[in-house]
C-alpha positions in Angstrom: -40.1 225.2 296.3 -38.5 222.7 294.4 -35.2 220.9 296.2 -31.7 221.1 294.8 -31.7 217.7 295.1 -34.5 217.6 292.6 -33.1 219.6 290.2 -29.6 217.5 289.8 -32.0 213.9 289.6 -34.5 215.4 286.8 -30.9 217.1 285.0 -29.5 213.5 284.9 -33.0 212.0 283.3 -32.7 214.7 280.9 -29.4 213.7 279.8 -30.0 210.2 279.6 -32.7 210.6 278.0 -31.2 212.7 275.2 -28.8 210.0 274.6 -31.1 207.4 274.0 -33.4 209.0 271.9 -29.9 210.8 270.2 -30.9 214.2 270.0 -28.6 216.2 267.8 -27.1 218.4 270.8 -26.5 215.8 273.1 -23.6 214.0 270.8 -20.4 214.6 271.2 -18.7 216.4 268.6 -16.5 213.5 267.5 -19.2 211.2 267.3 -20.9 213.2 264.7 -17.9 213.3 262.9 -17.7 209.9 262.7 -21.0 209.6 262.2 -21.4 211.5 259.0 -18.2 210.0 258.0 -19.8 206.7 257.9 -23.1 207.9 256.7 -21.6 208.9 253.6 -18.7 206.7 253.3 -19.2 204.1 249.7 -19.0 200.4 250.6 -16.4 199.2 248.0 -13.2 196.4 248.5 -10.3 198.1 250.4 -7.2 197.9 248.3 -4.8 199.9 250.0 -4.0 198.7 253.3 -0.7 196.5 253.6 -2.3 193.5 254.1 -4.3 193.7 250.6 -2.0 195.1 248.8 -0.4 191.4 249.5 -3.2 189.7 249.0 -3.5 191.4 245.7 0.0 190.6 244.5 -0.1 187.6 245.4 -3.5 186.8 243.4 -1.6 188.4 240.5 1.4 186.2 240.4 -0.8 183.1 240.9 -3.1 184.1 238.1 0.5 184.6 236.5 2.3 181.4 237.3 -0.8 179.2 236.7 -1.8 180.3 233.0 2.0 179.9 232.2 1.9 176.3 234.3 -1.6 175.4 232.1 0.0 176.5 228.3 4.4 175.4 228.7 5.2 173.5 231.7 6.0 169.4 231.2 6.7 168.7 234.5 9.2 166.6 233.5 7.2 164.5 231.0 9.5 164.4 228.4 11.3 161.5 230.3 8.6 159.5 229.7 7.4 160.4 226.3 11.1 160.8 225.1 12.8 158.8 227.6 10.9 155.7 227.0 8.0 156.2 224.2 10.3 157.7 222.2 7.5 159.8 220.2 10.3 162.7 219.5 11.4 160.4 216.7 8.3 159.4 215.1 7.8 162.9 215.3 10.7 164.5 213.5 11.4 161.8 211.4 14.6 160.4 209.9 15.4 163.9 208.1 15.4 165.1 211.7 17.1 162.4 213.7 14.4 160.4 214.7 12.7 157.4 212.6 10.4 157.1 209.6 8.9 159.7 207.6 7.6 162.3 210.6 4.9 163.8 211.1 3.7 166.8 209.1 1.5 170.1 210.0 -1.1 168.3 208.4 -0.8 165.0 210.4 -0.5 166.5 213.3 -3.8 168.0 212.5 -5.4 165.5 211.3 -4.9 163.9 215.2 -6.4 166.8 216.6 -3.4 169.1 217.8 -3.8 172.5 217.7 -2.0 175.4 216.7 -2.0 179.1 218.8 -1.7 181.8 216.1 -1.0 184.0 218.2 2.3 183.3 218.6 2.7 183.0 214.8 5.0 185.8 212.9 2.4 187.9 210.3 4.8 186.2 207.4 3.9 182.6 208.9 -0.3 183.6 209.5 -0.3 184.8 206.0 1.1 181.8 204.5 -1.4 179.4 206.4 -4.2 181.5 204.9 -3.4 181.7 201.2 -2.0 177.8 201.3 1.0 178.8 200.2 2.7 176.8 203.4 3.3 173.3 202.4 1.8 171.5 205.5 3.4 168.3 204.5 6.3 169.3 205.1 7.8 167.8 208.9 9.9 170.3 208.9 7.2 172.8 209.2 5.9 171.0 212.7 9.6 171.7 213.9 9.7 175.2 213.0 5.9 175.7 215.2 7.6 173.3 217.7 10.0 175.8 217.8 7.9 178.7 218.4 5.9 177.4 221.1 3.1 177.5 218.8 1.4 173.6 219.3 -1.1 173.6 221.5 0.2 171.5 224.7 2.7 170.4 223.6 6.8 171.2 223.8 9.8 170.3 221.9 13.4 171.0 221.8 15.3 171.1 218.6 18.9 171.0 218.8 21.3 171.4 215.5 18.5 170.6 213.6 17.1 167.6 215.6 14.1 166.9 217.6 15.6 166.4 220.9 12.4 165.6 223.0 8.8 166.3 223.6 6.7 167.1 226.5 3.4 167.4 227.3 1.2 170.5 229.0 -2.0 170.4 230.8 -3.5 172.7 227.9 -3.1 169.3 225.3 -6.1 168.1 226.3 -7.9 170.9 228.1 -7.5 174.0 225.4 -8.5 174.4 222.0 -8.1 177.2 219.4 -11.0 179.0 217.5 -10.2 178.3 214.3 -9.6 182.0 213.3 -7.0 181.3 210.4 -7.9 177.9 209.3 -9.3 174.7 210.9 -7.2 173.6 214.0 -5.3 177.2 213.6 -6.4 180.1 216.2 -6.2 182.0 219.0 -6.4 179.8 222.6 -9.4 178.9 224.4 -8.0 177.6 227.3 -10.1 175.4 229.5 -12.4 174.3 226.6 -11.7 170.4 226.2 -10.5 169.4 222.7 -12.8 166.9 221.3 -10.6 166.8 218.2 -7.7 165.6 219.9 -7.3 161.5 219.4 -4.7 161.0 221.8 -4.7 157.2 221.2 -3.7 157.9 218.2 -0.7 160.3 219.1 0.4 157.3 221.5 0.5 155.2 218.5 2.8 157.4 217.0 5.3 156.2 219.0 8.1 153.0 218.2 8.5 152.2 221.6 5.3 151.0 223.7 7.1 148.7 226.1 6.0 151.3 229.2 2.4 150.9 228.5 2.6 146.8 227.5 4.8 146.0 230.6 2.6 147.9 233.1 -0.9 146.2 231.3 0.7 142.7 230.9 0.0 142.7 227.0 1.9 142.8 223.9 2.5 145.2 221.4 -0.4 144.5 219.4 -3.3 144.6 222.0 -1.7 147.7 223.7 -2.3 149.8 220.2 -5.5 148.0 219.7 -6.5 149.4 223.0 -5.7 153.2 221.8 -6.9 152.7 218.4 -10.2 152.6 219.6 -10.3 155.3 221.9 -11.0 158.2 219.0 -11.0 161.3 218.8 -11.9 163.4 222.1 -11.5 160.2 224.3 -8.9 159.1 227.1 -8.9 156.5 229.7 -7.5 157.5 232.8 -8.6 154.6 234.5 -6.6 152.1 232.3 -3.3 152.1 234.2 -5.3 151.2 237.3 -7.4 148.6 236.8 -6.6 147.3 233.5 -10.4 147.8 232.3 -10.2 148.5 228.9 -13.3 147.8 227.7 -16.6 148.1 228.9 -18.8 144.4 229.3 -20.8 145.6 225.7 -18.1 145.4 223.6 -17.2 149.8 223.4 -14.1 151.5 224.5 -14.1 152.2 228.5 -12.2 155.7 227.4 -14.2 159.0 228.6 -14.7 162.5 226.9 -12.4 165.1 227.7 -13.8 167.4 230.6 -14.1 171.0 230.5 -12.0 172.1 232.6 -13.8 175.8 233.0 -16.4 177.3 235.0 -15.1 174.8 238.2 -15.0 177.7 240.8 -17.3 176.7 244.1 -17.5 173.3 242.4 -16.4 170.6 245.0 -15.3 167.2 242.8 -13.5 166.8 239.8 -14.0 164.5 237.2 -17.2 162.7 236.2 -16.7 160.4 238.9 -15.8 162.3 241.7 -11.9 161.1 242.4 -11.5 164.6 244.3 -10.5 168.2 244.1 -9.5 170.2 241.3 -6.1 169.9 243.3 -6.1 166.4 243.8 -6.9 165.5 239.9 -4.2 167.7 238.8 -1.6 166.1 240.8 -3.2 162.9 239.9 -3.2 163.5 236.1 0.7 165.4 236.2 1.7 162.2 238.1 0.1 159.3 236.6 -0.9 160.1 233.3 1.0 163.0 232.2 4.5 161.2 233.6 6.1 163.8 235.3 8.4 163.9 237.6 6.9 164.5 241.7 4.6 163.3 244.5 1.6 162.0 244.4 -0.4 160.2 247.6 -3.8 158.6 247.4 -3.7 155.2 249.2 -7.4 154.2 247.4 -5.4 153.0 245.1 -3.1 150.5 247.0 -6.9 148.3 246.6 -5.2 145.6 244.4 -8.9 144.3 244.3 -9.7 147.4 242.7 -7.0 148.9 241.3 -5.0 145.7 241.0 -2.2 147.8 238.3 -2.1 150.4 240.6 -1.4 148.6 243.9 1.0 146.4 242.2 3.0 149.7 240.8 2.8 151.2 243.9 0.6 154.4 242.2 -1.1 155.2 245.6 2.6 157.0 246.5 4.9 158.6 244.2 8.1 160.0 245.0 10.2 161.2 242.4 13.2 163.6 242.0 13.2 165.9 241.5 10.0 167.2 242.2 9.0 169.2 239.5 4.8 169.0 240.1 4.0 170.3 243.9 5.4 173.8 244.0 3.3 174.3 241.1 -0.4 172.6 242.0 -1.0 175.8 244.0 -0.7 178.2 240.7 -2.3 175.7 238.6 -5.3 175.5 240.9 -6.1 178.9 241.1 -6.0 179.7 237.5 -7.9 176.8 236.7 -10.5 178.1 239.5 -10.6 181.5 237.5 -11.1 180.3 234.0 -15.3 181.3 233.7 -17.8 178.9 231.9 -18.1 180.6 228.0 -21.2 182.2 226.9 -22.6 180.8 224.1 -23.4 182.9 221.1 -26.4 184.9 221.7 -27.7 183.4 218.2 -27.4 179.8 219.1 -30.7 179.5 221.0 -34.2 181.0 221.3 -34.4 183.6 224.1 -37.7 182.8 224.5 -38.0 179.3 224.8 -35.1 179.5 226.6 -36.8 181.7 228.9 -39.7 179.3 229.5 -37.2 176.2 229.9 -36.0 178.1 232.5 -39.3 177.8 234.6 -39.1 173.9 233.8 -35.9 173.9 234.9 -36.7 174.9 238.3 -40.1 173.5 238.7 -41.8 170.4 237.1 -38.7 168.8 235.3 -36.6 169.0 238.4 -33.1 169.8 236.9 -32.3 171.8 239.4 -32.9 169.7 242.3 -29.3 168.4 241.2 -28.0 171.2 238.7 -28.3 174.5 241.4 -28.5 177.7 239.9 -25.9 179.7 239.9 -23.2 176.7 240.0 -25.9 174.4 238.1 -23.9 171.4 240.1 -24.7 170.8 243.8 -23.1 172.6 246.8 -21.4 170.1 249.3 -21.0 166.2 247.8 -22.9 165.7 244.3 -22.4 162.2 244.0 -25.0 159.9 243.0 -25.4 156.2 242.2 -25.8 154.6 238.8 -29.6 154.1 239.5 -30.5 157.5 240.8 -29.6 158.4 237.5 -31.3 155.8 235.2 -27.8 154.3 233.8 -25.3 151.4 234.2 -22.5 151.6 236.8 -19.4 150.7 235.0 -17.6 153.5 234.7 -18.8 154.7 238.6 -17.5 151.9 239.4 -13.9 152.7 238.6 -14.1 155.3 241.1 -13.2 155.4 244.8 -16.4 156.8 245.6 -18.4 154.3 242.5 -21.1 157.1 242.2 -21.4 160.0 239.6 -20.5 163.4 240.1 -23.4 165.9 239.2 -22.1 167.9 236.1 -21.8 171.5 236.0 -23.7 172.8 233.6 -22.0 176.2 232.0 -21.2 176.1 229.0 -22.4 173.2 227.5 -22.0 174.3 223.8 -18.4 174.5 224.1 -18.6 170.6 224.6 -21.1 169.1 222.3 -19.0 167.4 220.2 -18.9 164.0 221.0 -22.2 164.2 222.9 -22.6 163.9 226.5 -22.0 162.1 229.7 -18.8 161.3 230.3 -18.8 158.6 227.3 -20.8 160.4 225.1 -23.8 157.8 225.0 -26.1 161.0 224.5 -25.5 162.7 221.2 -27.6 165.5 221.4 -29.4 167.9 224.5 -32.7 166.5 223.6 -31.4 162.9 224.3 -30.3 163.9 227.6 -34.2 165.5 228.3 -35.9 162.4 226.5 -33.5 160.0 228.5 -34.6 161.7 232.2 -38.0 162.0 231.1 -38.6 158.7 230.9 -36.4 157.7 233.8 -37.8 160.3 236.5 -41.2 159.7 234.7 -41.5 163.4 233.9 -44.3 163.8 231.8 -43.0 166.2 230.2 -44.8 167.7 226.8 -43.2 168.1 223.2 -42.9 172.1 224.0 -41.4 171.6 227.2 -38.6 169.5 225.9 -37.8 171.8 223.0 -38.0 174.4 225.8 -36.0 172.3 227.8 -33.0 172.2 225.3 -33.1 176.0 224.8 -32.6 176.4 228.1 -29.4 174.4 228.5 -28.1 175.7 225.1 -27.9 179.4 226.4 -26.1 178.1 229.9 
């Protein structure tokens, strides 16, 4: 006869042992619940709890503020480019209170500024279209002035004069696609505007003393220097180290960068100066002449950056600060402007297909160019020799290596060629260049499958 003793250990096995195996009868009732709960419960993003209903606002309003920061805001600039270049007046002319004759629709498009159609009135779009708008008329470039409608650029008209002008991040960094007529369209923002000869615009200008004080030149060698930037082209290195040409002869001015498709991508610039961030303050500050704060103390290197040092560039403090409250914004709409896909006609699906295999296999791209980003996670700088080139423009930089470019894209900014100073004219030049220098081997086919592949990126 079996012990009650016996009977309470083997009941205790029993239930233990139904727990661990989980039979059905042995959970508690509001374990099951919650079980089956979770069991059919859909993974998804929670939206409603306090905390993301912030988080979701507050992406909103940054997507908001930055767009609107990108297109209209100066920063202040028109103290420098009114202040002291006094472009404004070239601008509007002496019919307009400025100087000279002025500068008309089709001037201004001839220089590669851009108009948004979209903030044309119907009576205006229809004009452009049949020709019946007389585009040599300055005062036509006040009236877009006036509705907001250039590209990048802002000016105030007041009883009938052009007061001032200031400049946007979207001058050089948007375009338009040419939807009602050449240079008139709705905005591509982030695409880089190859057109745009912004040399030439400084040229405009009566008053050049800022630029040949800071450079230690005169008049004449300052607007040489511009002249021969061209179209697409700006040297953001010149009022640092006074380089303005390169040792053969050519302009030491870059291609405008896309400024798209940068989200997960660490460095900005084709040299690496830093963050998204950090270039934006850099450019509102030192190149854009706003008003605000900027601090990089590379550049107090007067062996380097002897302009810099000796203008104190490496801190700025103006006021009032019109730049940092903004670099947040800014960023994060830059960060959420995607890499454009090119026209599903523009390439061969299948060769692009098989360049896609090269890619990743014998001609090594994307040892350097990792898919998805098609740049390299962490620090993607190399040195002039790693890539088979000349270090002259590297050497500009802090860092004097070569950021890895992301690729994305890459149709939207052919004009002008590639690298940053356009030495490549075409895709297959860029193949044919690191085929001989990485000693590739590559066949006829696989560089014409090569090219496919980076034309549908």
């Amino acid at each position: 006869m079996l012990s009650w003793k016996w009977l309470v250990t083997a009941a205790t096995l029993l239930l233990v042992a139904a727990c661990v195996i989980e039979w059905p009868f042995a959970r508690p009732a509001a374990t099951q619940s919650l079980l089956a709960f979770a069991n059919a419960a859909q993974v998804r993003v929670a939206d409603t709890t306090p905390s993301d209903q912030v988080i979701n606002a507050s992406a909103t309003r940054m997507l908001d503020e930055g767009r609107n920061i990108f297109r209209f805001d100066t920063f202040g600039s028109e103290a420098f480019w009114s202040g002291r270049l006094r472009l404004h007046q070239a601008v509007g002319g002496a019919r307009f209170g400025g100087i000279g004759t002025g500068v008309s629709p089709a001037t201004a498009l001839s220089v590669g500024l851009k108009v948004d159609s979209e903030v044309l009135p119907p009576a205006i779009t229809a004009a452009i279209r049949s020709g019946s708008l007389d585009v040599n008329d300055p005062a036509n470039t006040l009236a877009l002035l006036q509705l907001r409608a250039v590209v990048g650029l802002t000016g105030r008209v007041e009883n009938n004069q052009l007061t001032s002008l200031g400049i946007q991040c979207a001058l050089c960094h948007s375009t338009v696609d040419d939807s009602v007529a050449p240079g008139i369209g709705r905005r591509l923002d982030g695409w880089p505007n190859r057109d745009l000869n912004v040399g030439a615009i400084i040229n405009l200008s009566p008053d050049l003393s800022a630029f040949t004080s800071h450079l230690g030149v005169d008049d004449a060698t300052a607007r040489r220097v511009f002249a021969s930037w061209g179209p697409g082209k700006f040297d953001a290195e010149l009022i640092l180290d006074g380089k303005a040409f390169r040792p053969d002869g050519r302009s030491a001015a870059t291609l405008m960068p896309a400024a798209f498709g940068l989200a997960g991508v660490n460095l900005h610039t084709y040299t690496g100066w830093g963050s998204v961030t950090h270039w934006n303050a850099f450019v509102a500050n030192l190149e854009m002449m706003g008003s605000g704060a900027f601090f990089d103390p590379r550049l107090n290197d007067a062996n380097r950056f002897p302009l810099a040092a000796k203008a104190g560039l490496g801190n700025v403090r103006k006021s009032p600060d019109l730049i940092t409250s903004k670099l947040a914004s800014l960023h994060y709409y830059q960060l959420s402007i995607p890499a454009p896909t090119p026209p599903s006609d523009s390439f061969s699906p299948r060769g692009a297909e098989r360049g896609r295999d090269l890619f990743n296999s014998t001609a090594r791209c994307s040892s350097c160019h990792v898919p998805p980003l098609f740049a390299e996670p962490g620090w993607p700088m190399h040195t002039a020799a790693e890539i088979g080139i000349d270090d002259f423009q590297s050497s500009r930089s802090p860092d004097q290596r070569y950021r890895t470019t992301p690729l994305r894209g890459l149709f939207a900014r052919q004009k002008g060629g590639f690298y940053h100073d356009g030495r490549f004219p075409t895709l297959r030049a860029v193949v044919d260049h690191y085929e001989q220098a990485l000693n590739l081997r590559l066949s006829e086919g696989d560089k014409l499958d090569l090219v496919e592949y980076l034309k549908s990126l």
